[in-house]
C-alpha positions, 0 to 999 in steps of 0.5 A, spaced: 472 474 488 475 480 491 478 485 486 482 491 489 483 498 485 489 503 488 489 510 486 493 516 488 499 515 486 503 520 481 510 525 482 512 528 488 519 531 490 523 528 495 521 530 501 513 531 499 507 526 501 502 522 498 497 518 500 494 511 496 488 509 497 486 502 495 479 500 494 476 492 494 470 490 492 467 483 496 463 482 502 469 481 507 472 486 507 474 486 514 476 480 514 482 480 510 490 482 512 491 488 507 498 490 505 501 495 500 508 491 496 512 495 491 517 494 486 523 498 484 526 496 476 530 491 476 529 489 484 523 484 487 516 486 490 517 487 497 513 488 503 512 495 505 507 495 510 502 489 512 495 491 516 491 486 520 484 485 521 484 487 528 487 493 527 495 490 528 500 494 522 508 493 521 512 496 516 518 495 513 525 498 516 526 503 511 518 506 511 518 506 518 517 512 521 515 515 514 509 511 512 503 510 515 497 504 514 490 504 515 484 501 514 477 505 513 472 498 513 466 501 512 469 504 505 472 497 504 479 501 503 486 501 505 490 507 504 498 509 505 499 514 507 507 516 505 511 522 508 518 525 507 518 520 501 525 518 498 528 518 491 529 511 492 522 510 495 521 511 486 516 504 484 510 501 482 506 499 489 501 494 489 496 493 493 494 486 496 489 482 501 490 475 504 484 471 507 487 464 508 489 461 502 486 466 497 490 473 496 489 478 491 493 483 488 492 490 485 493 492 478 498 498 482 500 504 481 506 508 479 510 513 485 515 517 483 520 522 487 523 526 484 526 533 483 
């Protein structure tokens, strides 16, 4: 069983950043594929950015270039990293770790952007 506590979220001013940290308890830290999902009111959780356990990330278009994933193994940690943040990027992010078929979900954390 794997449990993952975000932190880190809050409100921001467009074009200010923020960094969310994800912390997970377990032994396997390292093995799983860890991702950060959000979902704005009224629309489906999405995919934001994905990090493999080699190191391999991909993000979606609209984060790209702004956002940054990384991995810290021996904090057993994920962070986002967000940049020149948008009014639109304004949702609850989850954090989220697959290993096979198990996967787990963060209880998330509120960002908002706003002036």
């Amino acid at each position: 069983q794997v449990q993952l506590v975000e932190s880190g979220g809050g409100l921001v001013q467009p074009g200010g950043s923020l960094r969310l940290s994800c912390a997970a308890s377990g032994s396997i830290f390292s093995a799983y594929v860890m991702g950060w999902y959000r979902q704005a009111p009224g629309k489906s959780r999405e995919l934001v950015a994905r990090i493999s356990n080699g190191g391999s990330t991909n993000y979606a278009d609209s984060v790209k270039g702004r956002f940054t994933i990384s991995r810290d193994n021996t904090k057993k940690t994920v962070y986002l990293q967000m940049n020149s943040l948008k009014p639109e990027d304004t949702a609850v992010y989850y954090c989220h770790g697959q290993l096979l078929n198990a996967d787990y979900w963060g209880q998330g954390t509120q960002v908002t952007v706003s002036s």
